[in-house]
N, C-alpha and C positions, 0 to 999 in steps of 0.2 A: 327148335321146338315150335311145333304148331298146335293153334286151339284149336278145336272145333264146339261151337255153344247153339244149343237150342233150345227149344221150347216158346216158354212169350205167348203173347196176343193177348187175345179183348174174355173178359171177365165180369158176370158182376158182383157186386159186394158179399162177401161172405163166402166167395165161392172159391175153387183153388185149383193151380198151372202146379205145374214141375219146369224149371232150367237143369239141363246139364250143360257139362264141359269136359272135354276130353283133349285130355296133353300128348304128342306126340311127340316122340323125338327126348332124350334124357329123361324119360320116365321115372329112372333111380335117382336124379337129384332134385325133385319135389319136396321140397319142403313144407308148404301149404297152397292150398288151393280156395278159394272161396267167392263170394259176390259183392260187387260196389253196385251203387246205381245213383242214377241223375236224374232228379225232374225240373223243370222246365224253370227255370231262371235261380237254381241251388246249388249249392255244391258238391260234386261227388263225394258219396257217404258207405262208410264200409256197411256191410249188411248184414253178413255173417262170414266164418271162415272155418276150416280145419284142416290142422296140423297133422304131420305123420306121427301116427300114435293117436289118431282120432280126436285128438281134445278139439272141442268147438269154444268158439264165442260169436256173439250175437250184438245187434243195436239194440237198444232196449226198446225202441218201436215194436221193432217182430219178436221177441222174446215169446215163447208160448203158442205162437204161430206158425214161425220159418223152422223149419229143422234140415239143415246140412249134415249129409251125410256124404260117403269117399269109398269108391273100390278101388283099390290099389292098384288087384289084377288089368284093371280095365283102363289104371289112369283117369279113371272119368269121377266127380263131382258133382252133385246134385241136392239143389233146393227143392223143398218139399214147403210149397205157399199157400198154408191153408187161410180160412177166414179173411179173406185179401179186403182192404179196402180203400177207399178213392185214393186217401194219402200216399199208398202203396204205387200209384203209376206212376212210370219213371222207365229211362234206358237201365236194363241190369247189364254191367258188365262182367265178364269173369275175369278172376285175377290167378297167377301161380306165378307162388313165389320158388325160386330155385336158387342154388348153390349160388351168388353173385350174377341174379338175373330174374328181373321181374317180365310178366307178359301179361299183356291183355286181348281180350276176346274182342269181338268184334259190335257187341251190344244188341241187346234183343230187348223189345219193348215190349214192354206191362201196362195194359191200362183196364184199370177198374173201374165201370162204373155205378154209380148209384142209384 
């Protein structure tokens, strides 16, 4: 199974990116897909995620904010980063969880600023 994750870059406050991810390879044992991210001396923190059968959960940071959403057909995953701000820069990585096997993405960086 390979990712492919995009989106990222420079923003400022208030303002809003899209990440996707796209899984290749065992497509039908995805279990969930979703985002972690790291900023600069933290530790990686889940972001949001969703499961097959669409249920999301969220950090309570972005709650109201981030909305993860999932095409099946497509294998692909996508944050939708509205009202972004400075606290929000960080590596996002993407995560997919599968049958007995986790992967990560390669990390695409977010930076907000103010």
């Amino acid at each position: 199974v390979q990712l492919q994750a995009s989106g990222g870059g420079l923003v400022q406050a208030g303002g809003s990116l899209r990440l996707s991810c796209t899984a290749s390879g065992r497509e039908s044992s995805i279990i969930e897909m979703g985002w972690y991210r790291q900023a600069p001396g933290k530790e990686r923190e889940l972001v949001a995620g969703i499961a097959t059968g669409h249920d999301a959960h969220y950090a309570e940071s972005v709650k109201g904010r981030f909305t993860v959403s999932r095409d099946d057909a497509q294998s692909t995953a996508y944050l939708q980063m509205n009202d972004l701000k400075s606290e929000d820069t960080a590596v996002y990585y993407c995560n997919v969880v599968l049958d007995g096997l986790e992967l990560w993405g390669q990390g695409t960086q977010v930076t907000v600023s103010s």
